[in-house]
N, C-alpha and C positions, 0 to 999 in steps of 0.2 A: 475527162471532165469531172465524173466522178470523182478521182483523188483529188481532186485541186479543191474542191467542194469541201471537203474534207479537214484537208491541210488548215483551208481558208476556218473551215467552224472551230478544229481543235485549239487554233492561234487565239479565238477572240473566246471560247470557251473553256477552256484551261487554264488554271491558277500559273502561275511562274514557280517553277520548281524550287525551292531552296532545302538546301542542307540542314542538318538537325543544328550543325553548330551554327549555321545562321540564324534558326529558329530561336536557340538558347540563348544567343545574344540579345538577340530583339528584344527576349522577355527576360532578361538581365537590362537594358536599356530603361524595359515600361517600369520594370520594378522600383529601379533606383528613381524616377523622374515622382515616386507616388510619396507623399508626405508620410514620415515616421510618427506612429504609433496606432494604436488600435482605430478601426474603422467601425463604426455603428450602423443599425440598419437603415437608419433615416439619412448615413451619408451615401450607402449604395443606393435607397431609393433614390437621392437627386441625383448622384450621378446619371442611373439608366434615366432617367426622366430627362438630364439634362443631352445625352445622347441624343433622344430621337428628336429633336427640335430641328 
């Protein structure tokens, strides 16, 4: 009963494992989706602002 305890916590407690070249893509995906040219701090402040909404 103990393993199954277990088993059951690590499934809903642990991330889903991916690959590095999964990783690399992902953040080749966010990159290209983000608008060209230089970012200012007043656009990263909205952005994290507009995050946590």
């Amino acid at each position: 009963m103990n393993s199954e305890a277990i088993v059951c916590l690590e499934a809903v407690l642990l991330p889903n494992r991916t690959t590095a070249d999964e990783r690399l893509a992902r953040a080749c995906e966010l990159r290209a989706s983000l608008p060209r040219g230089p970012f200012t701090a007043a656009d990263i402040d909205a952005a994290k602002r507009a995050g946590r909404k």
